[in-house]
C-alpha positions in Angstrom: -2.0 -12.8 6.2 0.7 -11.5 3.6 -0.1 -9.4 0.7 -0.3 -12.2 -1.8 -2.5 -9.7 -4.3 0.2 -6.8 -4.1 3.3 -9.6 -4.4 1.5 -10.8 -7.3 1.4 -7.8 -9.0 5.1 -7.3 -7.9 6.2 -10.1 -9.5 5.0 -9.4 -12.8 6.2 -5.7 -12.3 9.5 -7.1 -11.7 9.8 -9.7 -14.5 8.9 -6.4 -16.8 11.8 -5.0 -15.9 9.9 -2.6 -12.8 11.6 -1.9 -9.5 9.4 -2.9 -6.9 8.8 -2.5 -3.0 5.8 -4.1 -0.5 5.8 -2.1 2.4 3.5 -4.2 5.4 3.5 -1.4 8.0 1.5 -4.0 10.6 4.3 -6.6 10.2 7.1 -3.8 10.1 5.2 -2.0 12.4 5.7 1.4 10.5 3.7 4.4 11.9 2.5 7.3 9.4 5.1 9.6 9.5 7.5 6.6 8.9 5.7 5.3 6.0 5.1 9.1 4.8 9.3 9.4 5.2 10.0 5.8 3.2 7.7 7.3 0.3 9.8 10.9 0.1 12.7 8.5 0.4 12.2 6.1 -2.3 9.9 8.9 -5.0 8.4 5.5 -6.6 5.8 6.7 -9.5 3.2 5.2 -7.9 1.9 3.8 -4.8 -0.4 0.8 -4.0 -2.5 0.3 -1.5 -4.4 -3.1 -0.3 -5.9 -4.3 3.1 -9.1 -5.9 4.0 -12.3 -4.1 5.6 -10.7 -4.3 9.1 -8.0 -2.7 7.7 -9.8 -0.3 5.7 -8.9 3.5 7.8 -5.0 2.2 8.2 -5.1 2.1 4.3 -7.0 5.5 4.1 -4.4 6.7 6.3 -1.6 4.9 4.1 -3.0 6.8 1.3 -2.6 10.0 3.1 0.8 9.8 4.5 1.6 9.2 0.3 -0.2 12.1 -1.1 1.8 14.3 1.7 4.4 12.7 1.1 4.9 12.9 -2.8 1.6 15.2 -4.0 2.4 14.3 -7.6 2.3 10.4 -7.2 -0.9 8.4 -8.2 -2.3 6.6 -4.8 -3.6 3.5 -6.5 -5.8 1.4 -3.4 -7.5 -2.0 -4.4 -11.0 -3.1 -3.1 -11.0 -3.9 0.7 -12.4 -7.7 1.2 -14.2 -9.7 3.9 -14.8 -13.0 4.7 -18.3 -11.5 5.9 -20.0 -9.2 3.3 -23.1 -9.1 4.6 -21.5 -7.5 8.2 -20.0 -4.4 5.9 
């Protein structure tokens, strides 16, 4: 499934005048120290970071590769969902 929260909040973002960028690193298939060189790359002033429970270590990785990346840079990561609360 596609981001829809993150290009949500990238649209409004954008219609404020923001440049914005949604990185997918399972569709784009970007390893950490790609994603930790895109960051450097592009020194946005902050990061986002959403997934679901599945996906909850790739985003704690995510986060990482950021901080490494630019130290200074809020990491901003949403709520991981499920489909099956009581599971998590």
């Amino acid at each position: 499934m596609p981001p829809l929260g993150l290009a949500y909040v990238a649209g409004v973002l954008e219609m404020d005048g923001h440049d914005v960028a949604i990185l997918d690193r399972v569709l784009e298939g970007i390893d950490e120290r790609a994603l930790e060189r895109q960051v450097a790359a592009s020194r946005p002033d902050i990061v986002g970071i959403t997934g679901t429970t599945r996906t909850r270590y790739e985003q704690f990785r995510a986060a990482r590769a950021s901080k490494r990346a630019l130290a200074g840079v809020p990491v901003v990561s949403a709520d991981h969902t499920s489909p099956s609360p009581v599971a998590t």
